[in-house]
N, C-alpha and C positions, 0 to 999 in steps of 0.2 A: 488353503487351510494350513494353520500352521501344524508344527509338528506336536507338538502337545495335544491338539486336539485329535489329529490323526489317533494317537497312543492311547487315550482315551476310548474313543468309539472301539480300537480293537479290541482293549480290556473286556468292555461292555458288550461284543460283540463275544468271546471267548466267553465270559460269564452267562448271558442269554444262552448258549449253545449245550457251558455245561448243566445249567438249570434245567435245557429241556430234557439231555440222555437220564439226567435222574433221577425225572418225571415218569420216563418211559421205562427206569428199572424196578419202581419202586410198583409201579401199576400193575407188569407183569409179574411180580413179587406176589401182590395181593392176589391176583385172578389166581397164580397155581400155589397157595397160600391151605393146607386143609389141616383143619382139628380134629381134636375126637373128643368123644364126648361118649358119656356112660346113659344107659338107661335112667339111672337115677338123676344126671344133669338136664336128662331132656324131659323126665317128668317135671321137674321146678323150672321150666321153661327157659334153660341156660343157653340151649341150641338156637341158631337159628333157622329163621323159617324159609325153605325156598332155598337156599343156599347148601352148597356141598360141602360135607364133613365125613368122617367117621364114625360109627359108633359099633362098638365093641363088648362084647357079653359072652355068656353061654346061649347055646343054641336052645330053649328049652323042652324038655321031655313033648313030646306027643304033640308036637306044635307043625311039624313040618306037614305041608298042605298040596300038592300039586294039583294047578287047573285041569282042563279036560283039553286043553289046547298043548300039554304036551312039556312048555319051555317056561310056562310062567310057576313061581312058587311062591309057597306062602310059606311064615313061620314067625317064632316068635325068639327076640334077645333079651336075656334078663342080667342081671345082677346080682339077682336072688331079693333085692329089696324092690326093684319095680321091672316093669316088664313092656317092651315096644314091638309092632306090629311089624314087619317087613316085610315089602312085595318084590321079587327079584324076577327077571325076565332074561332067561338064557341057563346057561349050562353050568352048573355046580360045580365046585373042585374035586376031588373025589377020596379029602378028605371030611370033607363034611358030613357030618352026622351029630345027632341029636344030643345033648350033654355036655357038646364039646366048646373049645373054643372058638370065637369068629369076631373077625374084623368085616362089614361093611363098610362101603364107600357110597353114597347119593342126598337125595336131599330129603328133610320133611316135609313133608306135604300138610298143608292148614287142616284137614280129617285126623291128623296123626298119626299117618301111616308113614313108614320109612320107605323111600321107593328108592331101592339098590341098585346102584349098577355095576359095580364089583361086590365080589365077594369072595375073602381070604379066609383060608380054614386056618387050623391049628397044621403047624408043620410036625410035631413027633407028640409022644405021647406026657410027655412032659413041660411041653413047649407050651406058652400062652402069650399074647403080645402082653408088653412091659406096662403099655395104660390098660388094657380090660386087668390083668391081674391087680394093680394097683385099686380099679374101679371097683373091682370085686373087693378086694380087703374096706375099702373106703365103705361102702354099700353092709358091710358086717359092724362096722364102729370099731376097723384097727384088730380083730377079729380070727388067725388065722384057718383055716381048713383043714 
């Protein structure tokens, strides 16, 4: 073989190799890859379905639920313009409460139900994540509170 060819197939072989690492970065990119999304982007069907995101609201008044098995909760996140169902299964932060800020993490479920499986409260009494605050002015039309 001459040497030409040899230099060749290595190039091609180096370019194959870096082709596959990033294949394999951009993949793992995507899978730990998460949005947020507001009540109001998942009433206009922005979210999607099955897939793990965000979503971000107030907690609203009179909405928290707990089953009779102890660990699973119910409640509900709004905007103040629309409002989503959320089923959570486990232990609550212990700043959470009703009114307040909250960030979940899980997927939508095709019934509409948000089925969480994290869930972040608001850190202080002033504190709100930077997308629900946003979501929230957005969901008043630029609006402030």
């Amino acid at each position: 073989m001459k040497p030409r060819h040899k230099r060749f197939i290595a190039i091609a072989a180096a370019l194959l190799a870096l082709g596959g690492a990033v294949a394999l970065v951009l993949n793992a990119f995507q899978s730990n890859l998460v949005f947020f999304f507001s009540p109001s982007q998942i009433a206009s069907k922005e979210a999607p379905v099955g897939r793990s995101f965000r979503l971000g609201g107030l907690v609203q008044n009179g909405s928290v639920a707990r089953d009779k098995d102890g660990v699973t909760v119910r409640f509900a996140v709004t905007d103040t313009a629309h409002t989503i169902q959320v089923v959570y299964r486990g232990i609550l932060p212990d700043l959470f409460s009703e009114g307040k800020g909250v960030v979940t993490q899980g997927k939508l479920e095709p019934d509409g139900v948000f089925r969480a499986e994290q869930v972040l409260a608001k850190h202080d009494e002033n504190y709100m994540p930077p997308e629900a605050a946003a979501a929230l002015e957005k969901a008043h039309g630029g609006k402030k509170q």
